[in-house]
C-alpha positions in Angstrom: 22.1 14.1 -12.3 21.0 11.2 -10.0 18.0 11.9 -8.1 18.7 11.6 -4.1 17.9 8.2 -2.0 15.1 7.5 -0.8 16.0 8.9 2.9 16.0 5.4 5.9 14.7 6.0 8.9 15.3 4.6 12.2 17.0 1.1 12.6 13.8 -1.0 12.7 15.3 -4.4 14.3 18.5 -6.0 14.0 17.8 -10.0 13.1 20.3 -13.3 14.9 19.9 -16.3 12.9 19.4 -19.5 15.3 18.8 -22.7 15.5 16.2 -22.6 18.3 14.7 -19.7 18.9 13.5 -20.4 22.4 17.1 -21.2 23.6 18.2 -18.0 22.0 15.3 -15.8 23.8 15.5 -17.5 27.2 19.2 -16.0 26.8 18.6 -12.4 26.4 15.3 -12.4 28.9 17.7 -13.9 31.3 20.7 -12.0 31.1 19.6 -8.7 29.6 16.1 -8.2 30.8 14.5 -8.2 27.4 10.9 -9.3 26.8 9.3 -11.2 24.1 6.5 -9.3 23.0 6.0 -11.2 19.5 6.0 -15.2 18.1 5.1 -15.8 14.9 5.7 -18.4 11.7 5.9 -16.7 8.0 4.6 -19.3 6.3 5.6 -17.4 2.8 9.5 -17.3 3.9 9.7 -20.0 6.2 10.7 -18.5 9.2 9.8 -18.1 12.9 10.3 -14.7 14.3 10.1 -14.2 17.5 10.8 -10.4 18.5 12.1 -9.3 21.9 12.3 -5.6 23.2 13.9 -3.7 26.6 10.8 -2.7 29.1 9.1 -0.4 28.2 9.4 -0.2 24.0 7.8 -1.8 21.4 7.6 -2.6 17.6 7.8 1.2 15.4 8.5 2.8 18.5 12.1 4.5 19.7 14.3 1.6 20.7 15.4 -1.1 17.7 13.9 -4.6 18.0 15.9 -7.9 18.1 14.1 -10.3 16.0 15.7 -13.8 16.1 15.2 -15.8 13.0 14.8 -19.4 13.2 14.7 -21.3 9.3 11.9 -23.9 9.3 12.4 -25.0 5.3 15.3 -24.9 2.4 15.9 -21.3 1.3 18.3 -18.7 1.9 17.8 -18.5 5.6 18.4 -22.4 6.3 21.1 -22.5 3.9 22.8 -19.1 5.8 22.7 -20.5 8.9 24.2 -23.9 7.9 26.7 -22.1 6.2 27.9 -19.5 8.9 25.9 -20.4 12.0 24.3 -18.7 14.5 24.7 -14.9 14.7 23.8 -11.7 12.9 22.1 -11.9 10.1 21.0 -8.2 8.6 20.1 -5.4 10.0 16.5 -3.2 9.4 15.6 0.0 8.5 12.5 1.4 8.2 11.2 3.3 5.8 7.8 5.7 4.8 7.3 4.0 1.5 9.4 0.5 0.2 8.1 1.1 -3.3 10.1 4.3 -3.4 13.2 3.1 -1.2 13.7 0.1 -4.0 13.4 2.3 -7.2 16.0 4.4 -5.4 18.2 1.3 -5.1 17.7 0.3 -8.3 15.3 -2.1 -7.2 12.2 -4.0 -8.9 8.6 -4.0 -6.8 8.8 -7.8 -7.5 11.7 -7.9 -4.3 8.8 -6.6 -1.7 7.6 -9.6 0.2 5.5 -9.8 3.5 7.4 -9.7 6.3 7.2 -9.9 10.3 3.9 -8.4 11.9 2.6 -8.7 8.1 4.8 -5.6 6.7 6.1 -5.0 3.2 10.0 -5.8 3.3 12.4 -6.2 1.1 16.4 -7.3 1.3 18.9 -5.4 -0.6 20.9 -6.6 -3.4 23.7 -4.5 -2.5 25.1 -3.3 0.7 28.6 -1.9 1.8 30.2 -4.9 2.7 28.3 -7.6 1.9 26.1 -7.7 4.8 22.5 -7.9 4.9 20.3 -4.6 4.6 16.6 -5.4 4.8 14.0 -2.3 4.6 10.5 -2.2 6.0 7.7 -0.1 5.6 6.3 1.2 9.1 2.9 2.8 9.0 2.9 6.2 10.1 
Protein backbone atom coordinates (compact mmCIF):
# COMPACT_ATOMS: atom_id res chain seq x y z
CA UNK A 1 0.00 0.00 0.00
CA UNK A 2 1.32 3.51 -0.81
CA UNK A 3 2.01 5.60 2.05
CA UNK A 4 -0.24 9.01 2.04
CA UNK A 5 1.27 12.50 0.60
CA UNK A 6 2.91 14.55 2.32
CA UNK A 7 -0.26 16.91 3.22
CA UNK A 8 0.34 21.02 1.33
CA UNK A 9 -0.54 23.65 3.15
CA UNK A 10 -1.75 26.98 2.28
CA UNK A 11 -1.14 28.49 -1.20
CA UNK A 12 2.16 30.26 -0.40
CA UNK A 13 2.31 32.83 -3.58
CA UNK A 14 1.15 32.50 -6.99
CA UNK A 15 4.33 33.78 -9.41
CA UNK A 16 3.68 36.20 -13.14
CA UNK A 17 6.58 35.92 -15.26
CA UNK A 18 7.49 39.49 -16.73
CA UNK A 19 9.64 41.26 -18.48
CA UNK A 20 9.96 44.21 -16.14
CA UNK A 21 9.06 43.83 -12.98
CA UNK A 22 8.56 47.40 -12.03
CA UNK A 23 6.09 48.04 -14.88
CA UNK A 24 4.28 44.92 -13.73
CA UNK A 25 4.12 46.11 -9.87
CA UNK A 26 3.28 49.76 -10.60
CA UNK A 27 0.21 47.89 -12.21
CA UNK A 28 -1.28 46.09 -9.33
CA UNK A 29 -0.21 48.99 -6.60
CA UNK A 30 -2.19 51.22 -8.93
CA UNK A 31 -5.13 49.50 -9.79
CA UNK A 32 -5.53 46.90 -6.99
CA UNK A 33 -4.02 48.57 -4.01
CA UNK A 34 -1.35 46.02 -3.38
CA UNK A 35 2.04 46.85 -1.74
CA UNK A 36 5.48 45.72 -2.38
CA UNK A 37 6.75 44.64 0.65
CA UNK A 38 9.82 42.60 -0.86
CA UNK A 39 12.75 43.18 -3.92
CA UNK A 40 15.30 40.86 -4.17
CA UNK A 41 17.83 39.16 -7.00
CA UNK A 42 18.53 35.15 -6.62
CA UNK A 43 21.69 35.15 -7.78
CA UNK A 44 21.66 31.06 -7.79
CA UNK A 45 18.36 31.04 -10.21
CA UNK A 46 18.70 34.21 -11.88
CA UNK A 47 15.76 35.87 -11.03
CA UNK A 48 14.38 39.14 -9.46
CA UNK A 49 11.41 38.65 -7.20
CA UNK A 50 9.71 41.22 -6.15
CA UNK A 51 6.69 40.24 -3.84
CA UNK A 52 3.53 42.30 -3.44
CA UNK A 53 0.70 41.79 -0.80
CA UNK A 54 -3.04 43.43 0.02
CA UNK A 55 -2.77 45.91 3.28
CA UNK A 56 -2.49 44.53 5.92
CA UNK A 57 -0.68 40.70 5.13
CA UNK A 58 2.48 39.59 4.66
CA UNK A 59 4.83 36.69 3.61
CA UNK A 60 3.67 33.07 5.79
CA UNK A 61 0.84 34.84 6.89
CA UNK A 62 -3.13 34.22 5.79
CA UNK A 63 -3.46 35.87 2.38
CA UNK A 64 -1.28 34.26 -0.78
CA UNK A 65 1.57 36.51 -2.11
CA UNK A 66 2.02 37.61 -5.77
CA UNK A 67 5.54 37.22 -6.54
CA UNK A 68 6.48 38.55 -10.04
CA UNK A 69 9.38 36.90 -11.65
CA UNK A 70 11.51 38.77 -13.81
CA UNK A 71 14.59 36.25 -15.67
CA UNK A 72 17.96 38.09 -15.59
CA UNK A 73 20.12 35.01 -17.35
CA UNK A 74 19.52 31.82 -19.75
CA UNK A 75 17.65 29.09 -17.91
CA UNK A 76 14.26 27.86 -17.69
CA UNK A 77 12.67 31.13 -16.50
CA UNK A 78 14.13 33.33 -19.60
CA UNK A 79 13.51 30.60 -21.95
CA UNK A 80 9.52 30.39 -20.43
CA UNK A 81 8.90 33.70 -20.85
CA UNK A 82 10.33 33.98 -24.44
CA UNK A 83 8.42 31.09 -25.19
CA UNK A 84 4.84 31.94 -23.79
CA UNK A 85 5.22 35.53 -22.50
CA UNK A 86 4.18 37.28 -19.70
CA UNK A 87 1.67 35.72 -17.39
CA UNK A 88 1.31 32.95 -14.80
CA UNK A 89 3.89 31.00 -14.25
CA UNK A 90 3.28 28.32 -11.15
CA UNK A 91 1.69 28.47 -8.39
CA UNK A 92 3.10 27.81 -4.40
CA UNK A 93 2.33 25.83 -1.68
CA UNK A 94 3.83 25.68 1.40
CA UNK A 95 4.76 23.05 3.22
CA UNK A 96 6.22 21.89 7.06
CA UNK A 97 9.06 19.90 5.64
CA UNK A 98 10.19 19.92 1.59
CA UNK A 99 12.47 16.95 2.32
CA UNK A 100 9.34 14.94 3.15
CA UNK A 101 6.87 16.59 0.44
CA UNK A 102 9.58 15.46 -2.43
CA UNK A 103 10.09 11.72 -1.25
CA UNK A 104 6.29 11.78 -1.33
CA UNK A 105 6.39 12.88 -4.94
CA UNK A 106 8.86 10.73 -5.79
CA UNK A 107 11.32 13.28 -5.61
CA UNK A 108 15.24 13.44 -5.00
CA UNK A 109 16.65 16.12 -2.19
CA UNK A 110 19.01 17.18 -5.05
CA UNK A 111 15.56 19.21 -6.67
CA UNK A 112 15.52 21.57 -3.29
CA UNK A 113 17.10 24.89 -4.12
CA UNK A 114 17.10 28.25 -2.28
CA UNK A 115 14.46 30.19 -3.08
CA UNK A 116 12.77 33.78 -2.37
CA UNK A 117 13.33 35.23 1.21
CA UNK A 118 16.26 32.42 1.31
CA UNK A 119 13.64 29.33 1.65
CA UNK A 120 14.15 25.71 0.62
CA UNK A 121 11.92 25.25 -2.67
CA UNK A 122 11.55 22.99 -5.01
CA UNK A 123 9.37 22.66 -8.52
CA UNK A 124 7.53 19.65 -9.26
CA UNK A 125 8.18 17.22 -12.04
CA UNK A 126 4.69 16.41 -12.39
CA UNK A 127 1.59 18.31 -12.00
CA UNK A 128 -2.07 17.80 -13.23
CA UNK A 129 -1.94 19.58 -16.29
CA UNK A 130 1.27 20.57 -16.97
CA UNK A 131 1.38 23.56 -15.00
CA UNK A 132 3.87 24.62 -12.61
CA UNK A 133 3.63 23.40 -8.81
CA UNK A 134 6.51 24.84 -6.80
CA UNK A 135 6.63 23.89 -2.87
CA UNK A 136 8.23 25.87 -0.10
CA UNK A 137 9.14 25.28 3.23
CA UNK A 138 7.69 27.98 5.77
CA UNK A 139 9.10 27.97 9.23
CA UNK A 140 6.70 27.41 11.72
Amino acid sequence: MAEPPTPAGPIDHVALITGDADRTARWYVEHLGLRVVHDEFVAAVGVRLVWLYPQGCAPGGTAAGLQLLEPHRPGPPLTHLRERGEGLHHVCFAVADLGAALRSAGQPAEDEFTGGYGLPCAFLAESAGGELVELVQRPA
